[in-house]
C-alpha positions as CSV (number, residue, x, y, z in Angstrom):
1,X,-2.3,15.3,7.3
2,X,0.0,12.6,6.3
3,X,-1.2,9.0,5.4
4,X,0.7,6.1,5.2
5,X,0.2,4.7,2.2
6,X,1.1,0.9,3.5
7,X,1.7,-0.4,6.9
8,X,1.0,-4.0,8.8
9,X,-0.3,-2.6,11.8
10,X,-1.7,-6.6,13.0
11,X,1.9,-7.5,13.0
12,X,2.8,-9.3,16.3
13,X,5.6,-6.6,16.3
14,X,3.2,-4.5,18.1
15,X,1.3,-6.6,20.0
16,X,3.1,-5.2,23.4
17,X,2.0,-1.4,22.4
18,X,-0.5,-0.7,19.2
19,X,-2.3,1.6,21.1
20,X,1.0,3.7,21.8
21,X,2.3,3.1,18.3
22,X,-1.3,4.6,16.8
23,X,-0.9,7.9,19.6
24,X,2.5,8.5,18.1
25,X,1.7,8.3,14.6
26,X,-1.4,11.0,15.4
27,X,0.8,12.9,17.4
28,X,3.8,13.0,14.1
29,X,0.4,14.0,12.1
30,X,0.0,10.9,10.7
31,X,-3.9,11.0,9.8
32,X,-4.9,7.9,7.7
33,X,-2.9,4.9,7.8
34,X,-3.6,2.0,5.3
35,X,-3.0,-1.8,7.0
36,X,-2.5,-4.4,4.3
37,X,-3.5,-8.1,5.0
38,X,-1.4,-10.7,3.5
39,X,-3.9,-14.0,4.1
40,X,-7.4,-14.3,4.6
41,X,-7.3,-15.0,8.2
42,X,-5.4,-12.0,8.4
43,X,-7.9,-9.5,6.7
44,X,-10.1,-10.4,9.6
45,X,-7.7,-9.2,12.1
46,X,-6.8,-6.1,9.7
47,X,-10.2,-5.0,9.8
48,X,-10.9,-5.8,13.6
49,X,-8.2,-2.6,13.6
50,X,-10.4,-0.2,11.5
51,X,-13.1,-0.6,14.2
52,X,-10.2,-0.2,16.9
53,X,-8.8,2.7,15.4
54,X,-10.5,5.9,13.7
55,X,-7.2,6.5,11.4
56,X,-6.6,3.4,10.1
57,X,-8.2,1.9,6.7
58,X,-7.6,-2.0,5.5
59,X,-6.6,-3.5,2.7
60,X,-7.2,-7.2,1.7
61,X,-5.1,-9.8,-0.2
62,X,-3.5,-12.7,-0.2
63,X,0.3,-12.4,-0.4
64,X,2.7,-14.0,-2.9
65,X,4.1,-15.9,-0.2
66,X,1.2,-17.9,0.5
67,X,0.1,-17.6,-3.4
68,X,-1.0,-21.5,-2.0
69,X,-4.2,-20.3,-0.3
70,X,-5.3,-18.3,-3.0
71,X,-8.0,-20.7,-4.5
72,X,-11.5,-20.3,-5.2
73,X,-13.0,-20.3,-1.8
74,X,-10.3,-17.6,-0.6
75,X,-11.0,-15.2,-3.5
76,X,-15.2,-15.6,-2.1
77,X,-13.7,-14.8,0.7
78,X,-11.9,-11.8,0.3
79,X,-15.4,-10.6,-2.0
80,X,-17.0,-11.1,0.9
81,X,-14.6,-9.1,3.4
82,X,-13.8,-6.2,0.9
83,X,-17.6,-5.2,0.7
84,X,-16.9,-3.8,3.8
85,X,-16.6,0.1,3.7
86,X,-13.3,0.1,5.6
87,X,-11.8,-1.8,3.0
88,X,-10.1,0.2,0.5
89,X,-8.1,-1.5,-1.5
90,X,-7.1,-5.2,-2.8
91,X,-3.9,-5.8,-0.8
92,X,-1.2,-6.5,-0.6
93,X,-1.1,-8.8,-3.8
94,X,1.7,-9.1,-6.4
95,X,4.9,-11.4,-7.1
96,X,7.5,-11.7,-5.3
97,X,10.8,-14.1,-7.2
98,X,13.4,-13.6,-4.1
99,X,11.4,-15.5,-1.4
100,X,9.1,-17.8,-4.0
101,X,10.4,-18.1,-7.2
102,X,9.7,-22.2,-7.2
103,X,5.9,-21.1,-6.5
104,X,5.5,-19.0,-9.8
105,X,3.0,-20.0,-11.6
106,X,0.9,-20.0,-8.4
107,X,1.8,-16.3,-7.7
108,X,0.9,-15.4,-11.1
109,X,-2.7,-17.4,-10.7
110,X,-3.1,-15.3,-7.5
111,X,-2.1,-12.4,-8.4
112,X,-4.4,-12.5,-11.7
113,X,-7.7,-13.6,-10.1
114,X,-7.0,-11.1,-7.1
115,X,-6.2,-7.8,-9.8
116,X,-9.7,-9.0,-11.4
117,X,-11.8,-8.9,-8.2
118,X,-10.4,-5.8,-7.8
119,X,-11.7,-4.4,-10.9
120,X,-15.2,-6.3,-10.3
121,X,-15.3,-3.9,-6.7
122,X,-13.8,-1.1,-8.4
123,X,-11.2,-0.9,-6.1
124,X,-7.4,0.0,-6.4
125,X,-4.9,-3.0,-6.0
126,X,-1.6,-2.7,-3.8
127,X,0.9,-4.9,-5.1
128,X,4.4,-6.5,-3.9
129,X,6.9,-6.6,-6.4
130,X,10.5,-8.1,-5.4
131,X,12.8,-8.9,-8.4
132,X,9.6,-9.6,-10.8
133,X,8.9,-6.1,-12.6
134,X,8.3,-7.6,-15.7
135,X,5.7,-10.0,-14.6
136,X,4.1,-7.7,-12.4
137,X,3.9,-5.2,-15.2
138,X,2.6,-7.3,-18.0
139,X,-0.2,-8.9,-15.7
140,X,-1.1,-5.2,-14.4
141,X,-2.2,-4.5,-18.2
142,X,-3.3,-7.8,-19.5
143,X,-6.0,-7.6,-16.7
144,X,-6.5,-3.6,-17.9
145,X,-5.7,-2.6,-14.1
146,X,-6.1,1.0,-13.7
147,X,-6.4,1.6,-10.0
148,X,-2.6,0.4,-9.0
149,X,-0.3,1.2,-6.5
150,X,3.0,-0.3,-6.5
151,X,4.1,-0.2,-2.9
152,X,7.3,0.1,-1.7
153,X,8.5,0.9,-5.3
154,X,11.9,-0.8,-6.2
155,X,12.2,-0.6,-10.0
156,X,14.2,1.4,-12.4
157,X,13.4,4.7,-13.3
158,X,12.4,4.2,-16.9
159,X,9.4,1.7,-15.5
160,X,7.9,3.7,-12.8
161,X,8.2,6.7,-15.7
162,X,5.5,4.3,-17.9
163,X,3.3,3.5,-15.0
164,X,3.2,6.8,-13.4
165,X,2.0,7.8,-17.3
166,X,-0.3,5.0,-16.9
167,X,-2.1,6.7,-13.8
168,X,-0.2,4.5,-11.6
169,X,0.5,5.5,-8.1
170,X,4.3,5.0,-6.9
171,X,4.8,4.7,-3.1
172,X,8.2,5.2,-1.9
173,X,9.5,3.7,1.5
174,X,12.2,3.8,4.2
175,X,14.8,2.8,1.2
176,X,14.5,5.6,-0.8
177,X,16.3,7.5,2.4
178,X,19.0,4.2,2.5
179,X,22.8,5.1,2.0
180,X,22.1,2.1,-1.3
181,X,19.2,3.8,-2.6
182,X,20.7,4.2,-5.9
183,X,18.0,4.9,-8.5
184,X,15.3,5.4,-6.3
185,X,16.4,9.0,-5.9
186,X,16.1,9.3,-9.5
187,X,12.4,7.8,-9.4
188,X,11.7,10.3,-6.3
189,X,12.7,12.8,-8.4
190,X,11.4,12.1,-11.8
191,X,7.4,11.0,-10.8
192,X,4.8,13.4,-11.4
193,X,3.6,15.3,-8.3
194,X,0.0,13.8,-8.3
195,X,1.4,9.8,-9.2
196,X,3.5,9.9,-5.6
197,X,2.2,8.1,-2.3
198,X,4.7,7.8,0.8
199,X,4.8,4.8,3.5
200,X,6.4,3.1,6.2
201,X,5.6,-0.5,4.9
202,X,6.0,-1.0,9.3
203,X,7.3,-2.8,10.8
204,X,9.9,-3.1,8.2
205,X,12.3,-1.2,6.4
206,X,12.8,1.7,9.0
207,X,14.2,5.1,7.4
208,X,17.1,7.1,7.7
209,X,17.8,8.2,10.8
210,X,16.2,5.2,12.9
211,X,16.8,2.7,10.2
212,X,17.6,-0.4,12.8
213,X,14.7,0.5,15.1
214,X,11.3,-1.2,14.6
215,X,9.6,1.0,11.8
216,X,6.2,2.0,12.7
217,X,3.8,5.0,11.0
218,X,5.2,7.5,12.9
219,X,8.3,7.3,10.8
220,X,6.6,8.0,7.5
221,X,8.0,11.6,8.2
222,X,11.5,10.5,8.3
223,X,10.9,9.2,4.3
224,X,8.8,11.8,3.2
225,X,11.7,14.6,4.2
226,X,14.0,12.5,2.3
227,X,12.1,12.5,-0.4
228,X,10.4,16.8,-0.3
229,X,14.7,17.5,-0.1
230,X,14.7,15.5,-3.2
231,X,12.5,17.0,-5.0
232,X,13.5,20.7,-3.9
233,X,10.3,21.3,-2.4
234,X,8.8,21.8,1.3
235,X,7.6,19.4,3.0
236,X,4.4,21.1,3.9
237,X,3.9,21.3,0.0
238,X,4.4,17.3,-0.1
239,X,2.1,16.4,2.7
240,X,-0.4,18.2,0.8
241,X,0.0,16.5,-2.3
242,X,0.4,12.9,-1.0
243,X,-2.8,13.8,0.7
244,X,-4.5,14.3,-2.3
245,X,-3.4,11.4,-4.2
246,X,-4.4,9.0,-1.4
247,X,-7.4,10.4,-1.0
248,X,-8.1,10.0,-4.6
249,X,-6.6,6.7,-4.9
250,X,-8.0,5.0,-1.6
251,X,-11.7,6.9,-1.5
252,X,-11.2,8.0,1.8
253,X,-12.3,11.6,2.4
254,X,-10.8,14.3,4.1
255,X,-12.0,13.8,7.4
256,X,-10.4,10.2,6.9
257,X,-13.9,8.5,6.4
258,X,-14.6,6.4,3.5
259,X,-16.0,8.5,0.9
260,X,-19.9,8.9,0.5
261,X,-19.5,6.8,-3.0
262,X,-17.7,4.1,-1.1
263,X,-20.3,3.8,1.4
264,X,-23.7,3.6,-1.3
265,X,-21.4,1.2,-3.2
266,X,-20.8,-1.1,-0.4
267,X,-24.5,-1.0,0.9
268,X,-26.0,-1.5,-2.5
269,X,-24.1,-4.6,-2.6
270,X,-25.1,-6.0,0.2
């Protein structure tokens, strides 16, 4: 079974065919599928899809581009949401210094108190990280975040070597496959078999060979061959370990329900 480690399946993108883009993702073997919110408002619709959809899970975040709306009421409300035993993760949350750098300081307030109520639930965060590794790193720890996955990974080497030894999970997208991808094929190389997670980030960042098309789960495939070739393995041999790390990571079991702790965590809390 292959999961997608990080998708926007509410995107508008596929509001003329999400049933046919979830058919086609089963159908490519595509088994779990993780759809991160980026606002409030949005969660709601994120996890409108988990009932829609046996295969998908949500997570919920506000995004570093609207850092804004992160004050206290939304962080009550995200609490509130991620109780909810289809939520499993704090997502997508992070920093992002290409499309925001004048907003800053709000990011980092955002992205602090959101890693926090992560560790309150117990739940792994999935951060956004454009240009701002430094930042992103230094909050991660000052906050002691252990449950982290840095999606769509686009640092050096030598940093996803220190958080993959921190217990850090590294997802690799559509670029890692990109003509441009540079060091990224040394970080697909280099990370530890049980730190890796693969996804489409969709509708975005389509991979090599239907980079230019609309990128939806289906493709995860497409990356994750890039990726086994890579690393010299088979690609049977990677689906079965990227199932085991998000299975770990997210709590979701092997049937692709939440986990029996999940579930008494969420009810005692309610």
């Amino acid at each position: 079974m292959w999961t997608d480690a990080h998708l926007h399946l509410d995107a508008a993108e596929f509001d003329a065919d999400r049933d046919d883009v979830v058919a086609r993702a089963r159908a490519a073997g595509v088994g779990l599928m993780i759809s991160a919110a980026t606002s409030v408002a949005g969660a709601e619709g994120v996890l409108a899809l988990t009932r829609r959809y046996a295969a998908v899970r949500a997570a919920v975040g506000v995004h570093p581009e609207h850092a804004g709306e992160a004050d206290a009421a939304a962080i009550a409300a995200l609490e509130r949401l991620a109780r909810d035993p289809a939520v499993v993760a704090i997502g997508e949350i992070g920093l992002d210094y290409v499309h925001g750098i004048e907003t800053k300081a709000a990011q980092i307030d955002a992205f602090g108190a959101q890693v926090r109520l992560a560790r309150r639930l117990d739940l792994p965060v999935v951060v956004h990280d454009r240009e701002s590794h430094a930042d992103v790193e230094r909050i991660l720890r000052d906050e002691g975040a252990s449950k982290v996955i840095l999606h769509c990974f686009s640092g050096p080497p030598e940093m996803a070597a220190r958080c993959a030894a921190s217990g850090w999970m590294i997802s690799l997208a559509g670029p890692v496959t990109f003509r441009n991808a540079g060091t990224l094929r040394d970080v697909a190389q280099l990370l530890p078999e049980d730190r890796l997670l693969v996804e489409t980030d969709a509708p975005y960042l389509s991979p090599v060979p239907v980079r230019g098309r609309r990128c939806e789960p289906a493709f995860v495939v497409h990356t994750a061959r890039a990726i086994a070739g890579l690393r010299g393995i088979s690609l049977d041999a990677l689906e079965a370990a990227v199932e085991r790390n998000a299975r770990r990571i997210f709590g979701v079991s092997k049937e692709g329900s939440p986990s029996a702790s999940a579930e008494r965590s969420a009810e005692e809390e309610r």
